[in-house]
C-alpha positions, 0 to 999 in steps of 0.5 A: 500500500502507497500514501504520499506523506510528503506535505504542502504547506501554506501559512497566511498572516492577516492585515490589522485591519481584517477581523478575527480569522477565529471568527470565521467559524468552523463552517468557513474553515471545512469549506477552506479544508474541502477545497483540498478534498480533506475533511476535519475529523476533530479538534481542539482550541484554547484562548488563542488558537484553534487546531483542526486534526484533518483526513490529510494532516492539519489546520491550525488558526489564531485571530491574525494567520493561519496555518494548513497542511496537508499531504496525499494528493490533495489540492492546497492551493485551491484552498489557498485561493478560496481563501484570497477570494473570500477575504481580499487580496488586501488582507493578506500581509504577508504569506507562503505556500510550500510544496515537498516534492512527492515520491510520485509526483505524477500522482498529484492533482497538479505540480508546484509550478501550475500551483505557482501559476494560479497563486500568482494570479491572485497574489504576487510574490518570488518563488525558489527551489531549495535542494537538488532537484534529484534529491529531497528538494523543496519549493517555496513561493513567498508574497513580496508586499511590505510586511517587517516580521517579528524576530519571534516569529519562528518555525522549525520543521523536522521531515524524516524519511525511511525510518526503521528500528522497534519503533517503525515496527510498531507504527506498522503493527495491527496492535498500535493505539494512539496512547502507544504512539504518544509513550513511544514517541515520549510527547507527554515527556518532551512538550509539557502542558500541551493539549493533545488532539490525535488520530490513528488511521486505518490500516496504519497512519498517525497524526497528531496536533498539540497547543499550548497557548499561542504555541503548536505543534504536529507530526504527521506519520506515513510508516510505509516501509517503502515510502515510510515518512515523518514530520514534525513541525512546531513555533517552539523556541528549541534552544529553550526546552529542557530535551532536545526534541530532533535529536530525541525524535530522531534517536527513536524513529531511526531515518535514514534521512532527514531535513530540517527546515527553519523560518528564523530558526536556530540549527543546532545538530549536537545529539542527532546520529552519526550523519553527513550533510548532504547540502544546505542553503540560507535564504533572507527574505525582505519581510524578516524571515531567515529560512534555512535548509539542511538534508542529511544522511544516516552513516551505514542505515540500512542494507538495501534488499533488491526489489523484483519488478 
């Protein structure tokens, strides 16, 4: 069985001026999900954020931006549009869409540059390709209104590919629960006060969405053997937490692979296995944002077995 893990991804921060995105209300939000041919499937809220545990991944929406992605073969930019039409090109301050390339990319609905097309149309901005195209690479369309973020205003992303180990045993098991995963994954332990809103897919499959405040996190888990991938995402400050939350998701899901992404984040390697870096670029936006990227390689992970076609 195949599922395209790798993600789309597209955040949106609003004018002053525009209302509450919170005040939309749900109705406007299943719409926006829809869009993408996803459904919600729960969720959870505190005083500043609501998060939506999606059929594809995740929705997350504070009163001043939200956050969506979603994986498989779904259609973000068309939620993207829907969004700009229904509010107004003026109301969007700053935004961005990001695009994974998938493993069978001739599966998508559309690629990156029809997405570019259409976004382009209702919103102007620059466009790059971060990585080898060969390899894991990732592509970025970024609006270029004046907009000054705020030096806080971080994100950290951590995808990991081909994972293997008791762990990536167990996310492929038939006796796995959501309980099991949240212990195996140490989350209780490593992101303290946050509350937990997640979902076990059928026959395998596991997503996850936390809050803590205006803080957020999720991890999205497609543990094909063949295929297998995991991401996490969070606007945590890693420097400051007690555990070092990539190292210790990486000690336990074991990948042969992985890439770290970062909006004005800090990058530090110290704790993760024996690795190479495979590439890695910096690129300063005008509005504020640093992103970095790094792709690293497990030394000696795996014997490949060769596949009879």
């Amino acid at each position: 069985m195949f599922f395209e893990g790798s993600e789309k991804k597209i955040e949106v921060i609003v004018t002053p001026a525009t209302p509450s995105l919170r005040s939309l209300g749900k109705p406007f939000w299943e719409e926006m999900v829809a869009k993408a041919n996803a459904e919600i499937l729960s969720s959870v809220s505190n005083d500043y954020c609501d998060a939506y545990l999606l059929s594809e991944s995740s929705l997350f929406v504070w009163d001043d931006r939200f956050l969506m992605l979603t994986c498989g073969t779904t259609t973000l930019a068309r939620s993207t549009l829907h969004f700009i039409d229904s509010l107004g090109e003026e109301a969007i301050a700053f935004a961005t869409f990001q695009r994974k390339n998938e493993y069978l990319s001739h599966l998508q609905a559309s690629s990156f540059e029809q997405d570019l097309q259409a976004l382009r149309e209702k919103l102007s901005g620059v466009a790059y390709r971060i990585g080898h195209l060969d390899s894991h690479h990732h592509y970025l369309f970024c609006s270029d209104k004046a907009f000054s973020a705020e030096s806080s205003d971080a994100t950290s992303e951590l995808l990991m590919y081909h994972i293997r180990g008791e762990a990536a045993d167990y996310l492929r098991s038939d006796n796995q629960s959501c309980e099991g995963v949240r212990q195996l994954l140490a989350l209780e332990e490593m992101l303290p006060g946050f509350q937990f809103d997640d979902f076990l897919f059928e026959p395998f499959g596991y997503s996850i969405n936390g809050i803590r405040g205006k803080e957020y996190m999720t991890i999205h888990i497609t543990p094909q053997e063949s295929s297998s991938y995991v991401s996490f995402e969070t606007n945590l400050d890693l420097a400051a937490q007690p555990i070092d939350i990539f190292a210790r998701l990486l000690a336990i899901l074991n990948p042969g692979s992985w890439d770290v992404i970062g909006f004005n984040a800090q990058l530090d390697t110290r704790g993760y296995p024996e690795h190479l870096c495979l590439g890695s670029c910096s690129l300063s936006l005008e509005q504020g944002y640093n992103v970095g990227f790094s792709h690293y390689q497990q030394m000696c992970h795996e014997v490949l077995i060769p596949e009879s076609m």
